[in-house]
C-alpha positions as CSV (number, residue, x, y, z in Angstrom):
1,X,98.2,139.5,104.6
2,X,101.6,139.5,105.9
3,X,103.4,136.8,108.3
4,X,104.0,137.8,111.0
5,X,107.2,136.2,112.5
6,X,107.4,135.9,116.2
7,X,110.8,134.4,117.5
8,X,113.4,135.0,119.9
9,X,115.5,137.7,117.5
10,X,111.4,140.0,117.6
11,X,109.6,141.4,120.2
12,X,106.9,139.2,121.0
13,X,105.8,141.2,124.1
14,X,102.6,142.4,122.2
15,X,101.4,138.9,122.1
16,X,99.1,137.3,124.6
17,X,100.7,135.4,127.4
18,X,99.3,132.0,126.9
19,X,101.1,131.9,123.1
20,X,103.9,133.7,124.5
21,X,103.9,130.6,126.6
22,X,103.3,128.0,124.0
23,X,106.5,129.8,121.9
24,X,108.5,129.1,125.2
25,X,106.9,125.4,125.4
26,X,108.3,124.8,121.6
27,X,111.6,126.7,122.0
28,X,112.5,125.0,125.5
29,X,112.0,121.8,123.8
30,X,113.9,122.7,120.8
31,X,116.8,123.2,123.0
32,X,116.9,126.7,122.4
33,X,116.9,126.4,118.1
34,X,113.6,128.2,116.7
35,X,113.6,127.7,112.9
36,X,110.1,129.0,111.6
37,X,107.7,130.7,113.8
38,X,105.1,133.0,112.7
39,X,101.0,133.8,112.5
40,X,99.5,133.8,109.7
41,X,95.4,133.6,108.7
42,X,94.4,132.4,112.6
43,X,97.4,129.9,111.8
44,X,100.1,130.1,114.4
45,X,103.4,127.9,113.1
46,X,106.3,127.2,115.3
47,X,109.1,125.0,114.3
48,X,112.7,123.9,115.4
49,X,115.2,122.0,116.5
50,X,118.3,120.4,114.8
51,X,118.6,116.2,113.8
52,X,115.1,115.7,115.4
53,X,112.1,118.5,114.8
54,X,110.0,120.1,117.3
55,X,106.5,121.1,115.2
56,X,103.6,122.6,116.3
57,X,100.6,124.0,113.7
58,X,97.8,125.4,115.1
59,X,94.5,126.7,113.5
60,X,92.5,129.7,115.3
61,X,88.9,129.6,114.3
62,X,87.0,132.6,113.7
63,X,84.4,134.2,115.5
64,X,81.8,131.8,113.4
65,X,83.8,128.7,113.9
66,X,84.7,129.0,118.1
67,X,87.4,126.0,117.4
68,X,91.1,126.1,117.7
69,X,92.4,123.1,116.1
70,X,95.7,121.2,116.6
71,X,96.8,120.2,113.1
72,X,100.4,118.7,114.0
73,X,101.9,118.7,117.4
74,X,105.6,116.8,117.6
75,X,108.0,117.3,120.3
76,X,111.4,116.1,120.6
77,X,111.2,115.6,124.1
78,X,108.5,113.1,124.4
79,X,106.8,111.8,128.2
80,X,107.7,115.2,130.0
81,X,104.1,117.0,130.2
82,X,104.9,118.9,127.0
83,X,102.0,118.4,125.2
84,X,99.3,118.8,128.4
85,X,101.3,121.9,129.0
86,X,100.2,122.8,125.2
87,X,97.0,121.6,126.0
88,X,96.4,123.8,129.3
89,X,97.7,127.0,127.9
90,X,95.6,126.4,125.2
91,X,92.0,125.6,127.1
92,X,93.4,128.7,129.2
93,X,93.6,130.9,125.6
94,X,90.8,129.2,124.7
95,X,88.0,130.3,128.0
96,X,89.7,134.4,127.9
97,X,88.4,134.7,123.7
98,X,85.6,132.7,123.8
99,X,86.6,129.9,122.1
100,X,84.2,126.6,122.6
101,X,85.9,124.0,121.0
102,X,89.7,122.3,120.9
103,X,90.4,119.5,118.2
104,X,93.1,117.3,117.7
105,X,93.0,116.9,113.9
106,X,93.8,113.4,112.3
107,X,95.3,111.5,115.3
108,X,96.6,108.7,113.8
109,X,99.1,107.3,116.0
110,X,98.0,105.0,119.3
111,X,99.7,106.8,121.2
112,X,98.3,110.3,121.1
113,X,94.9,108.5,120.6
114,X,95.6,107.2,124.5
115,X,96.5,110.8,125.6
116,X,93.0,112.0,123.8
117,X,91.2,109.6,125.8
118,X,93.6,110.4,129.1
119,X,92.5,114.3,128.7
120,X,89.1,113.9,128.2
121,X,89.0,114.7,124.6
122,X,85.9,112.8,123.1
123,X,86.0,111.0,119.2
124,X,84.3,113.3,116.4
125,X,80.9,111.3,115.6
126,X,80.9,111.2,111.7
127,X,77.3,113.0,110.7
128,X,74.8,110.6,110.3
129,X,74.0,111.3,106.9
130,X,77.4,110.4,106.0
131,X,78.2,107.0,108.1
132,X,76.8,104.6,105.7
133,X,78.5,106.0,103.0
134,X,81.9,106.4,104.8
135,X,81.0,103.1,106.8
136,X,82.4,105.0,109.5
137,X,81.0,106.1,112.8
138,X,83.6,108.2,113.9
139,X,86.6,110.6,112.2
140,X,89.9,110.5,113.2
141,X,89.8,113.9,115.1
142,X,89.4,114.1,118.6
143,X,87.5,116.9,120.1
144,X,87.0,119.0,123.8
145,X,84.5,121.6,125.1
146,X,86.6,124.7,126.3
């Protein structure tokens, strides 16, 4: 399959407005500087910015799996509503295809754990099969009904 590269320099008119928004989220905090942005296999990639990086991966499930998953989500411009910006426009996207789920994959860091808790997003229960082999109740991915 091809990328498909969606930036400033194409047309990304034929794109639906919520990730038309979400590429103006990334590029306004960028300041402007796009570096990498394209779709690829229900992945949509956006990167940018110069000294500091502005990175956002997302995963689009399929019509099986009705998930869309946050892999990594870094803005340079931190404690400005970027990332509950991200998160509306993607519960938005999210409700119009009939999505169920969104996850925010590995959150490692205390501080997006607090804004997972803040928004509602609940902790991934570990199955119970696998919690005494893990010794682990929960993952590290933080989950929201859509």
């Amino acid at each position: 399959m091809a990328i498909k590269f969606v930036d400033y320099k194409e047309n990304i008119d034929n794109e639906p407005l919520e990730l038309k928004k979400i590429f103006e989220l990334m590029k306004e905090d960028a300041d402007g500087q796009i570096n990498v942005a394209y779709f690829r296999h229900r992945k949509l990639v956006i990167e940018g910015g110069s000294d500091k990086k502005s990175e956002l991966e997302i995963y689009f499930g399929s019509d099986r799996i009705k998930k869309i998953t946050i892999n990594v989500v870094k803005f340079i411009k931190r404690r400005q509503g970027n990332c509950t910006r991200l998160i509306d426009l993607l519960l938005e996207y999210g409700r119009k295809k009939g999505y169920e789920t969104l996850e925010i994959q590995s959150v490692q860091s205390d501080e997006m754990e607090a804004f997972a808790k803040k928004n509602n997003f609940e902790q991934e229960a570990v199955h119970p099969a696998l919690q005494a082999f893990y010794d682990e109740e929960h993952t590290d991915n933080w989950l929201k009904k859509i």
